[in-house]
TIVEX-194592 format. One record per residue (C-alpha): x, y, z; chain. Coordinates in Angstrom, 1 decimal. Layout:
% residues N
NODE / X / Y / Z / A
...
***
This chain:
% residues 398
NODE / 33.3 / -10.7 / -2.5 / A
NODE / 35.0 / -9.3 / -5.6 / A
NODE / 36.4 / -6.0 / -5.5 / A
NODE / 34.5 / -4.9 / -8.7 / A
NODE / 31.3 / -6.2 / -6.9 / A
NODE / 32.1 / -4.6 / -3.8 / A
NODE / 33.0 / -1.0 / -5.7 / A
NODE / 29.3 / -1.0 / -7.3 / A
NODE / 27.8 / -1.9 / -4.1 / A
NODE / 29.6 / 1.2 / -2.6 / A
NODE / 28.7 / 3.6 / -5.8 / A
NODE / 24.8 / 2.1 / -5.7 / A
NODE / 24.4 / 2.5 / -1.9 / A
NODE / 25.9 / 6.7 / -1.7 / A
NODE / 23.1 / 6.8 / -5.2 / A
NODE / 20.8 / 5.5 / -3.0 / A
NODE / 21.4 / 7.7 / -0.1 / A
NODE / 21.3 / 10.5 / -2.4 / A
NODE / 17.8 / 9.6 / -3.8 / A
NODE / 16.5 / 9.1 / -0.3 / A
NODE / 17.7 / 12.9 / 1.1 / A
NODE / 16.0 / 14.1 / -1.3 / A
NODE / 12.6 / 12.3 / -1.3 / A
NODE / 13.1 / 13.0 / 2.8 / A
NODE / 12.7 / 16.4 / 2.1 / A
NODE / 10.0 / 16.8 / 0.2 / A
NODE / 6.4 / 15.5 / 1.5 / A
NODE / 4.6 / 13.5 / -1.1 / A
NODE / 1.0 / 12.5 / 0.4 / A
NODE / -1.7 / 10.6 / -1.5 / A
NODE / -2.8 / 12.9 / -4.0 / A
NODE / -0.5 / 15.7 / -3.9 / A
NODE / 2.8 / 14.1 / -4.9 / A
NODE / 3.2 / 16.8 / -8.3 / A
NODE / 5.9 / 19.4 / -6.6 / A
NODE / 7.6 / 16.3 / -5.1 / A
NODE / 7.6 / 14.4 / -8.9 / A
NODE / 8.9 / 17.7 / -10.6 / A
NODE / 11.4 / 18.0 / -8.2 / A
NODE / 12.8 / 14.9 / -8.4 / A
NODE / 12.2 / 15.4 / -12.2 / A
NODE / 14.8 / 18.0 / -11.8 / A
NODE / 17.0 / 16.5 / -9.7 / A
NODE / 17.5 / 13.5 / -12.1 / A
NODE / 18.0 / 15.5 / -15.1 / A
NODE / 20.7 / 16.9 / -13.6 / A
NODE / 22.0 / 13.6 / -12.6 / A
NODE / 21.0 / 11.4 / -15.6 / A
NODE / 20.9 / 13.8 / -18.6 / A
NODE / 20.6 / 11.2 / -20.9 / A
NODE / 17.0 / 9.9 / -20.2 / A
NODE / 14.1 / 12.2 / -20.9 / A
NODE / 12.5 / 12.4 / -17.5 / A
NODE / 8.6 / 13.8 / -17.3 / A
NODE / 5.8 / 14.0 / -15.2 / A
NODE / 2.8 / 13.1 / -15.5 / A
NODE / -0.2 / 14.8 / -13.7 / A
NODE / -3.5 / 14.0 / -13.0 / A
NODE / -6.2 / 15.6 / -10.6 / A
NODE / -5.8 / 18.4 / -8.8 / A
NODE / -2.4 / 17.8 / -7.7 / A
NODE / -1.3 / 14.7 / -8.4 / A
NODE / 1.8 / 13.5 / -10.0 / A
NODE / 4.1 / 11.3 / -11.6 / A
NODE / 7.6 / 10.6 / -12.4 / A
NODE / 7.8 / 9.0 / -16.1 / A
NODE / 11.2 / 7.8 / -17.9 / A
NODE / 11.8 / 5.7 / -21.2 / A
NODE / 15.0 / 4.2 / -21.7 / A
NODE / 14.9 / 1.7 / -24.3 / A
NODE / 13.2 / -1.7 / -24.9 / A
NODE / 12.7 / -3.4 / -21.9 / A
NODE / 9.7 / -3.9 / -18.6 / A
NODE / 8.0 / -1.5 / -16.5 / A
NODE / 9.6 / -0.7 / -13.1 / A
NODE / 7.0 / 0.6 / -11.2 / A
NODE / 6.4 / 1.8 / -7.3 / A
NODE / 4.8 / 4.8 / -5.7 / A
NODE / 5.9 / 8.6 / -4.6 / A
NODE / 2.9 / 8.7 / -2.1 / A
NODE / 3.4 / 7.1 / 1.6 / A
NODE / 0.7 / 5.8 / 3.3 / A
NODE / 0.7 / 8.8 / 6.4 / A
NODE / 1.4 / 12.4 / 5.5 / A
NODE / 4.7 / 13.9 / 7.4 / A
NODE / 3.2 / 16.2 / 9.5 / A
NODE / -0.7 / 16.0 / 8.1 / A
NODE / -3.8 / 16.8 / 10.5 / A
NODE / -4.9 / 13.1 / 10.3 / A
NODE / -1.7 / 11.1 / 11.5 / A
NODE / -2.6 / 11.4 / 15.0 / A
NODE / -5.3 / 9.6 / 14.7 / A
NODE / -4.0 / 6.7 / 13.5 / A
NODE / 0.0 / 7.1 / 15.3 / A
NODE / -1.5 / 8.6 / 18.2 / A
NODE / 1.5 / 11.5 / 18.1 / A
NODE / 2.0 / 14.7 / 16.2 / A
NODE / 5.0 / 15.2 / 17.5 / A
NODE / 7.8 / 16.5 / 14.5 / A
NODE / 9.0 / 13.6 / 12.6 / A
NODE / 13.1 / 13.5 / 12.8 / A
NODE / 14.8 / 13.5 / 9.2 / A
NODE / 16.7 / 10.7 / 7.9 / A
NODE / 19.5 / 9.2 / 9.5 / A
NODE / 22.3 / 6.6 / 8.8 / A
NODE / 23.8 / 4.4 / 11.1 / A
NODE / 26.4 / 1.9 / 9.5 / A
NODE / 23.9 / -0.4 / 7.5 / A
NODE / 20.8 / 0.7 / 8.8 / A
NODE / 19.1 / 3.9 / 7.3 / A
NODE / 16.1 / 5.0 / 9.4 / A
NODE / 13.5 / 7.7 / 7.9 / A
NODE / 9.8 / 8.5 / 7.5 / A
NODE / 7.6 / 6.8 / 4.6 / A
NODE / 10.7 / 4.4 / 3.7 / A
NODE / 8.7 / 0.8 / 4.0 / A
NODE / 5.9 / 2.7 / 1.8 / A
NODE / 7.7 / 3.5 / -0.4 / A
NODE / 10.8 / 5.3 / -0.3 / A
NODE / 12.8 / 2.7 / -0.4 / A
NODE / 11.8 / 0.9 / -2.4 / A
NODE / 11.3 / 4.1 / -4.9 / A
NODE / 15.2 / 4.6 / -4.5 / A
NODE / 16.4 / 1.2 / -5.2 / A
NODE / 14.4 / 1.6 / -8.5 / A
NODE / 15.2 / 4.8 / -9.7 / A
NODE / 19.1 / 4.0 / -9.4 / A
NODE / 18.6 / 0.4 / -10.3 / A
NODE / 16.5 / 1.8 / -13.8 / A
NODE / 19.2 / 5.0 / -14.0 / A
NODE / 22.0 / 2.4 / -14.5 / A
NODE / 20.3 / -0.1 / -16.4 / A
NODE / 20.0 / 1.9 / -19.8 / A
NODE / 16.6 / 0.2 / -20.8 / A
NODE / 13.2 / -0.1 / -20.1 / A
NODE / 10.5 / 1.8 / -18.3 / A
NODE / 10.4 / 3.6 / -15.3 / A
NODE / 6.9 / 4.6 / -13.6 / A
NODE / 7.0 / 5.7 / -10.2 / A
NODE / 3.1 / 7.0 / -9.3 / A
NODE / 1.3 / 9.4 / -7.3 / A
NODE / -1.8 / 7.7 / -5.5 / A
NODE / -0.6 / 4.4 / -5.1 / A
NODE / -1.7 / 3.6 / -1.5 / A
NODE / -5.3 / 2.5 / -1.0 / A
NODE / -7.4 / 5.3 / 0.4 / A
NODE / -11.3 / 5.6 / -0.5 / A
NODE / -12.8 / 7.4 / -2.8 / A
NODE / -9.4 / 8.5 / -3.9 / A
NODE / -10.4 / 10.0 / -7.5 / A
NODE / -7.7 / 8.4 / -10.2 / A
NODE / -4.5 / 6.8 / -9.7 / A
NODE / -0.9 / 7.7 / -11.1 / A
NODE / -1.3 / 4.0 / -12.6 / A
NODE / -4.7 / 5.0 / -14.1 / A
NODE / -3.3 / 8.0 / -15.7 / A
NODE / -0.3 / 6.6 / -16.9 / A
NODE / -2.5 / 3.5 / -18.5 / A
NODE / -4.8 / 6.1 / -20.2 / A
NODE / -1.7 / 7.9 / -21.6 / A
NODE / 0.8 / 5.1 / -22.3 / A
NODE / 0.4 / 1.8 / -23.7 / A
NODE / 1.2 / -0.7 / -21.0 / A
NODE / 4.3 / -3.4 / -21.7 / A
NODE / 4.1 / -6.9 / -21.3 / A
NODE / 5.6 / -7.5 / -18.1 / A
NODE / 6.4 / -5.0 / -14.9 / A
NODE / 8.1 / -5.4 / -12.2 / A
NODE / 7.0 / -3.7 / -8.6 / A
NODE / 9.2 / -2.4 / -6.1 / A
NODE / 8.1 / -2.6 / -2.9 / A
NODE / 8.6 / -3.8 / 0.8 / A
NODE / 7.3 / -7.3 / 1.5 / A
NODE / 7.9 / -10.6 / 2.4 / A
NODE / 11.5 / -11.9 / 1.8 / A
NODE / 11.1 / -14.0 / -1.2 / A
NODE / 9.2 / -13.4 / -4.8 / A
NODE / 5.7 / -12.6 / -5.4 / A
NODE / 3.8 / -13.4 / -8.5 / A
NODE / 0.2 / -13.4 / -7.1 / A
NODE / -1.1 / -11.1 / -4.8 / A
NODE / -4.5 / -10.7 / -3.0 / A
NODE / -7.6 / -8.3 / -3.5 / A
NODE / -9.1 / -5.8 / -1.3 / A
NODE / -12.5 / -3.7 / -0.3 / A
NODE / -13.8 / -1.4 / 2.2 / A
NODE / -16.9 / -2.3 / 4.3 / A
NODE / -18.6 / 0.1 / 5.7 / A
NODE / -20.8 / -0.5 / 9.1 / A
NODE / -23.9 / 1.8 / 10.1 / A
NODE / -26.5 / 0.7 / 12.6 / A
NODE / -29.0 / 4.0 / 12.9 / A
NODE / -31.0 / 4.8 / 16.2 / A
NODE / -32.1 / 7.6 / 17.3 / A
NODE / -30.5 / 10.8 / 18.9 / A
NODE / -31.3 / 12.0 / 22.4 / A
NODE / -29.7 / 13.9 / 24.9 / A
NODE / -26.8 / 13.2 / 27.6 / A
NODE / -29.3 / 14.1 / 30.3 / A
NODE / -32.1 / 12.0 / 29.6 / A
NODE / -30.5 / 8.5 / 28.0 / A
NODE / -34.5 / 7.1 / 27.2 / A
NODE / -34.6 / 10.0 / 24.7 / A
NODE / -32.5 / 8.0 / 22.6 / A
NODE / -32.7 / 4.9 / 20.5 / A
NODE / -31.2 / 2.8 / 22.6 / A
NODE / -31.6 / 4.2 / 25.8 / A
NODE / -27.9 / 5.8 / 26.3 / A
NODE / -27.5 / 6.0 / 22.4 / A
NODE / -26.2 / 3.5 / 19.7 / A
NODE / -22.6 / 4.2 / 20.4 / A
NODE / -23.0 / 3.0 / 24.4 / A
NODE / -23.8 / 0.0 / 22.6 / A
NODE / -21.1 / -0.3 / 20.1 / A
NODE / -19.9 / -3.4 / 21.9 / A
NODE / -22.3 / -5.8 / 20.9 / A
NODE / -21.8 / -4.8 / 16.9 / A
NODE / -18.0 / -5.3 / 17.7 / A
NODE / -18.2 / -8.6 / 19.2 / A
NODE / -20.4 / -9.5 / 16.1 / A
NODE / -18.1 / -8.3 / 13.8 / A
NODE / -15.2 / -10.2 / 15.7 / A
NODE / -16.8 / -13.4 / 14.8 / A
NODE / -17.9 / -12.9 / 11.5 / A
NODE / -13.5 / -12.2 / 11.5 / A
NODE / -13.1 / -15.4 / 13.1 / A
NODE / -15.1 / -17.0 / 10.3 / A
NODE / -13.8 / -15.1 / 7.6 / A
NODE / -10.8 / -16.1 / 8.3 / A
NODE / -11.4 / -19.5 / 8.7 / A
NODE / -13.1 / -20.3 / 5.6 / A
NODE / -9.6 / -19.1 / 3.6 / A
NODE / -8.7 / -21.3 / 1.4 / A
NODE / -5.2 / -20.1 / 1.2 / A
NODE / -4.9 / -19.9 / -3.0 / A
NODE / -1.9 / -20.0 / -4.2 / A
NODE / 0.8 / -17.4 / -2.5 / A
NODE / -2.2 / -15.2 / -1.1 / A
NODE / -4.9 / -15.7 / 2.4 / A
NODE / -7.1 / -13.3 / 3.7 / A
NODE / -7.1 / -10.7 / 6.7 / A
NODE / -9.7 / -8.1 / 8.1 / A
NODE / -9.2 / -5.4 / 10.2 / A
NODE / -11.6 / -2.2 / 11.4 / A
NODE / -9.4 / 1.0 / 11.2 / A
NODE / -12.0 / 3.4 / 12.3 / A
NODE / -15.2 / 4.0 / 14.5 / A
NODE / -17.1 / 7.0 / 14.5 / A
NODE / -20.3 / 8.4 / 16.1 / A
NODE / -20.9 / 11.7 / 17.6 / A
NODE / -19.7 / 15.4 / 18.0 / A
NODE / -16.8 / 15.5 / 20.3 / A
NODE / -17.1 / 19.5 / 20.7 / A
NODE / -20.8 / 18.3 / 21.9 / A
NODE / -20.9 / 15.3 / 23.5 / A
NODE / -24.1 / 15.9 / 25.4 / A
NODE / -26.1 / 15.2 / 22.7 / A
NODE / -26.5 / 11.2 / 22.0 / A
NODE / -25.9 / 10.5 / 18.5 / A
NODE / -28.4 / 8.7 / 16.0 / A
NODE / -25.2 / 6.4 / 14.0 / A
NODE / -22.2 / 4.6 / 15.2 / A
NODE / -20.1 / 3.9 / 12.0 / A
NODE / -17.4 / 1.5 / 12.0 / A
NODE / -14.8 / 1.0 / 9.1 / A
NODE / -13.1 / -2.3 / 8.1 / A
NODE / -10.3 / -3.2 / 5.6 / A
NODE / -10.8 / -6.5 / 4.2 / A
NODE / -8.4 / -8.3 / 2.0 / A
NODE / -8.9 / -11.6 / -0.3 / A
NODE / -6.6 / -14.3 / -1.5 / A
NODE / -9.4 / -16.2 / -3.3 / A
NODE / -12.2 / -14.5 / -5.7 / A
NODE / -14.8 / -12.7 / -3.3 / A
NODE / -18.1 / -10.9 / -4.3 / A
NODE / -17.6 / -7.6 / -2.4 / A
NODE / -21.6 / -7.1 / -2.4 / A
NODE / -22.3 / -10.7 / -1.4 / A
NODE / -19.7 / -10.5 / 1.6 / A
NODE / -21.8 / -7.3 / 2.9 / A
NODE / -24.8 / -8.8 / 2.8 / A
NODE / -23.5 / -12.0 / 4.5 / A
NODE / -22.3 / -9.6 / 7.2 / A
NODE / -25.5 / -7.6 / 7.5 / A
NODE / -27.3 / -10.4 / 8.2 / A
NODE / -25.3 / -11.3 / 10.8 / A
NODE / -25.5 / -7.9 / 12.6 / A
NODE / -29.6 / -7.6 / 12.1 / A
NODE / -29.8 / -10.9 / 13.4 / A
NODE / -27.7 / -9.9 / 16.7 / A
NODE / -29.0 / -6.5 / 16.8 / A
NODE / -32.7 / -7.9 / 17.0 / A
NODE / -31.5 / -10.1 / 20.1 / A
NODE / -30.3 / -6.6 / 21.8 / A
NODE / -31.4 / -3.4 / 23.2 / A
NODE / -29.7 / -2.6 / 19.4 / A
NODE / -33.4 / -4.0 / 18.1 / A
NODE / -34.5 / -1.1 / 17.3 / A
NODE / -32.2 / 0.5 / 14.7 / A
NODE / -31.1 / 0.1 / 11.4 / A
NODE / -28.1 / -1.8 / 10.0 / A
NODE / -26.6 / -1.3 / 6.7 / A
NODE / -23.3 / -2.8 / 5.3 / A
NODE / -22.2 / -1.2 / 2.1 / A
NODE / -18.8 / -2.5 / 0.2 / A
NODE / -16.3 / -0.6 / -1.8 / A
NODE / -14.3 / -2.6 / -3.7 / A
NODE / -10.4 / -1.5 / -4.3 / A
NODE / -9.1 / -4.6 / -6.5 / A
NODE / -9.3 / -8.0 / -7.2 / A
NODE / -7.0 / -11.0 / -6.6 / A
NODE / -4.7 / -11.7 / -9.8 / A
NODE / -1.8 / -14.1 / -10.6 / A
NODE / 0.4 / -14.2 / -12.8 / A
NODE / 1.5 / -17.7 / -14.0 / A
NODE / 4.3 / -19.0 / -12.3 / A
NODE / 6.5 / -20.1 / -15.3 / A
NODE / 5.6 / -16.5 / -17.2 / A
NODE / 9.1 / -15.3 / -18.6 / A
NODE / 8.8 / -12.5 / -16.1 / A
NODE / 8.7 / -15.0 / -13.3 / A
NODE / 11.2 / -17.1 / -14.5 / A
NODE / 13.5 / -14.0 / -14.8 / A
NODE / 13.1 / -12.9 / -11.5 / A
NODE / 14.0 / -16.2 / -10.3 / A
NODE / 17.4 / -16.4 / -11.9 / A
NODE / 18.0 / -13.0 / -10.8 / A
NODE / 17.4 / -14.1 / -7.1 / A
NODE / 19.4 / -16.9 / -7.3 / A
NODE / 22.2 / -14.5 / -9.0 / A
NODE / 21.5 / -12.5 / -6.0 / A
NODE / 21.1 / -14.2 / -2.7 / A
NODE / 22.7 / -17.6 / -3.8 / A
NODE / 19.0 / -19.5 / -3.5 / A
NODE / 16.0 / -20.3 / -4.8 / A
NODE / 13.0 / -17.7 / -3.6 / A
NODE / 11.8 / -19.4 / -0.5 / A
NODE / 7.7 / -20.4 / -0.7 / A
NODE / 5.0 / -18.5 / 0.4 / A
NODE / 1.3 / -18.9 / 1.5 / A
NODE / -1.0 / -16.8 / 3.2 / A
NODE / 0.2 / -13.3 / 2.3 / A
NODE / -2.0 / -10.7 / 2.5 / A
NODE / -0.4 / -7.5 / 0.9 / A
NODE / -2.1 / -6.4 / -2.1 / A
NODE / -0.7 / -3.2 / -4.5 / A
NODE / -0.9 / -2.1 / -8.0 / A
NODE / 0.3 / -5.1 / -9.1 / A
NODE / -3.5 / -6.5 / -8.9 / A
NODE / -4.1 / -3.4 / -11.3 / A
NODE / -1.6 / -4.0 / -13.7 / A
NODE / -2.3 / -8.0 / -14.5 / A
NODE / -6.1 / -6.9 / -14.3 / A
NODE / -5.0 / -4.8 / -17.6 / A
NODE / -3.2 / -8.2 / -18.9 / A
NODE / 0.5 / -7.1 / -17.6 / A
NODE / 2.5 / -10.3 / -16.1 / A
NODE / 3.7 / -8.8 / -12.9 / A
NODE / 6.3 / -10.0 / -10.5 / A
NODE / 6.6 / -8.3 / -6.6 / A
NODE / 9.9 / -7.9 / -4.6 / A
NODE / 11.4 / -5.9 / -2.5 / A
NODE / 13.5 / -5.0 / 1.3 / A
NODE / 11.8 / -5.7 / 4.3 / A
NODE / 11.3 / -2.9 / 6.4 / A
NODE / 10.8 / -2.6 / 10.1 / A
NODE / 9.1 / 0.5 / 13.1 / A
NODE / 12.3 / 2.2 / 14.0 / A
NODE / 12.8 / 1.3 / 17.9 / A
NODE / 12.9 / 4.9 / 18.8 / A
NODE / 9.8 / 6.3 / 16.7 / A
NODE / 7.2 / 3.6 / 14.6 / A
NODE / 6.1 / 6.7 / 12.5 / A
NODE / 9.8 / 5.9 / 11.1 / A
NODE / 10.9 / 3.0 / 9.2 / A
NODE / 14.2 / 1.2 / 9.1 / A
NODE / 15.9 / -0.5 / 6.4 / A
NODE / 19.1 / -2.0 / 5.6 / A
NODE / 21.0 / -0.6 / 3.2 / A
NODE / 23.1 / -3.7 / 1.9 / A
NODE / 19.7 / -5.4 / 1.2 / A
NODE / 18.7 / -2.2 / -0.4 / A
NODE / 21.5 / -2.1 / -2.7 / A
NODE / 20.8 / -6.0 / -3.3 / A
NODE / 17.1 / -5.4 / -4.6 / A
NODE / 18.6 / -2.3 / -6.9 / A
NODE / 20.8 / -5.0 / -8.5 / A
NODE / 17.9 / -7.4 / -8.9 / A
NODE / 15.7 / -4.7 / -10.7 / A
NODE / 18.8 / -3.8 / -12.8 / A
NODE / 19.2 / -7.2 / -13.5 / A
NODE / 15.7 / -7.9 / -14.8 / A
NODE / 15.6 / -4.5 / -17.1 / A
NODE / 18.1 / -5.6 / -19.1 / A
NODE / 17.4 / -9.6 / -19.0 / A
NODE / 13.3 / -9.4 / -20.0 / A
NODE / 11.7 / -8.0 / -23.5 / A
NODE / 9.1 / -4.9 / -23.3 / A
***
């Protein structure tokens, strides 16, 4: 390696430490990422006094960081992880509210909380935009999918700003380019009995409750998986994948009393164009008909959708595209490998919806060994992603 190259890889990589003490240190969760965008605001100011650095807030606490320097593409990723450090609801999901350590280095690998989404990806493209000297810099609050989430950083940004041509999105993923990515929706299960007590199961509909029963509506929905899956017809870079995060029914400070509904809640995503309604009533049917074959007869089902984006490509030989190819190969000495199947969908969707071509890459991150609330990233491949989106700022027109 040259010794010029290897004095900016050293100058990029303390930048990026720098960035990630600081975003370490201040707790951005879905929706309240404003203190954590003004005081990175701040920090950059201080740092880069020759961009005009805002933020740009929407709902009750939201926030994002917005910069401006010169013609060139949008650089976008997100100041919102996908857990809250510390928040009431992690232990669900982690199963451990223990305190989360801070960051750490070890030779090439740094190790912190939120890093995979997004912090490090957020780091690599505010140095790699910093040192650029043109383009567009958009890094958003409410970026991760959550339901019913009221409006995006992106949302706010698009009603404020108009939107480029092309963007690029920094964020962890698979180890090559991505110029299409997959849609997503919620479906919500309910099947409705009726409530009893513990002490005498036939008071209930079924006898014992619905939830007693919750088996039989999870072995249905494990098929209707298996088929789902199945019929994927693997378009392009993207595939499908369905999984149920939650299950609900009850009072767990009274669980003598049998309850009425047992709800269960999936994330499905879509490579190939999928009617959200059409895909809970397929499912609905499915359930009534195996409920009706049970001691589940009885009750109600109901399978509403909420849709959170659609699948969108960009066309492969789009400038943007083409870009982000040469600056891979000027990169990592090869060609982008091929992809099929993936099933990670972001903004990205959002943005070529609104008629932005969009290209996706980024570090792959990993569960730290000792703690899988943390993420682990190297910082050499870090440093080689901030020179990619360098690269493609000054190389590609606004």
């Amino acid at each position: 390696m040259a010794s010029g190259v290897r004095r900016l890889g050293t100058f990029l990589r303390q930048q990026l430490l720098d960035v990630l003490s600081l975003l370490d240190t201040t707790p951005a969760p879905r929706g309240q990422e404003r203190t954590a965008a003004h005081r990175l605001r701040t920090w950059c100011a201080r740092r880069w006094p020759h961009v005009e650095w805002q933020v740009l807030e929407h709902g009750p606490a939201g926030g994002s960081l917005v910069a401006e320097h010169g013609a060139g593409p949008l650089l976008y990723s997100h100041l919102d992880t996908s857990l809250d450090d510390g928040g009431p609801h992690n232990k669900l999901v982690t199963g451990n509210d223990a305190p989360i350590a801070p960051l750490a280095v070890d030779g090439d690998v740094v190790t912190g909380f939120g890093l995979g989404v997004a912090r490090g990806p957020v780091a690599a493209a505010l140095v790699a935009f910093a040192e650029a000297g043109a383009g567009r810099l958009l890094l958003v609050g409410s970026g991760t999918h959550r339901r019913s989430g009221g409006i995006t950083g992106l949302e706010a940004y698009a009603d404020a700003y108009p939107l480029p041509s092309s963007a690029i999105v920094a964020k962890c993923g698979p180890p090559t380019l991505l110029w299409h990515e997959p849609g997503a929706l919620y479906l919500t299960v309910r099947v409705t009995g009726r409530s009893g007590a513990a002490m005498m199961p036939e008071s209930a509909t079924p006898p014992g409750g619905v939830v007693a029963s919750a088996g039989i509506v999870l072995d249905e929905l494990a098929r209707w998986r298996t088929a789902y899956l199945a019929a994927d017809p693997r378009a392009g870079q993207t595939g499908r994948a369905c999984g149920i995060g939650a299950i609900s029914g009850g009072w767990p400070d009274k669980p003598d009393l049998l309850p009425a509904r047992l709800r269960i809640d999936l994330y499905v995503v879509a490579g190939d164009p999928v009617e959200p309604k059409a895909l809970a009533a397929e499912l609905a049917d499915r359930l009534r008909a195996r409920c009706a074959g049970s001691v589940l007869r009885d009750c109600e089902v109901d399978v509403e959708a909420e849709p959170v984006a659609t699948a969108a490509a960009t066309p492969a030989d789009a400038p943007v595209v083409t870009a982000a190819r040469a600056a891979w190969l000027d990169e990592f000495g090869a060609q982008p490998p091929p992809i099929t199947g993936w099933t990670g969908s972001t903004d990205g969707v959002v943005l070529r919806a609104r008629g932005v071509e969009t290209v996706r890459l980024g570090p792959q991150a990993k569960p730290a060994a000792d703690d899988p609330r943390r993420d682990a990233l190297s910082l050499e491949q870090l440093t080689a992603y901030a020179r990619v989106y360098r690269r493609l700022m000054t190389g590609l027109p606004a």
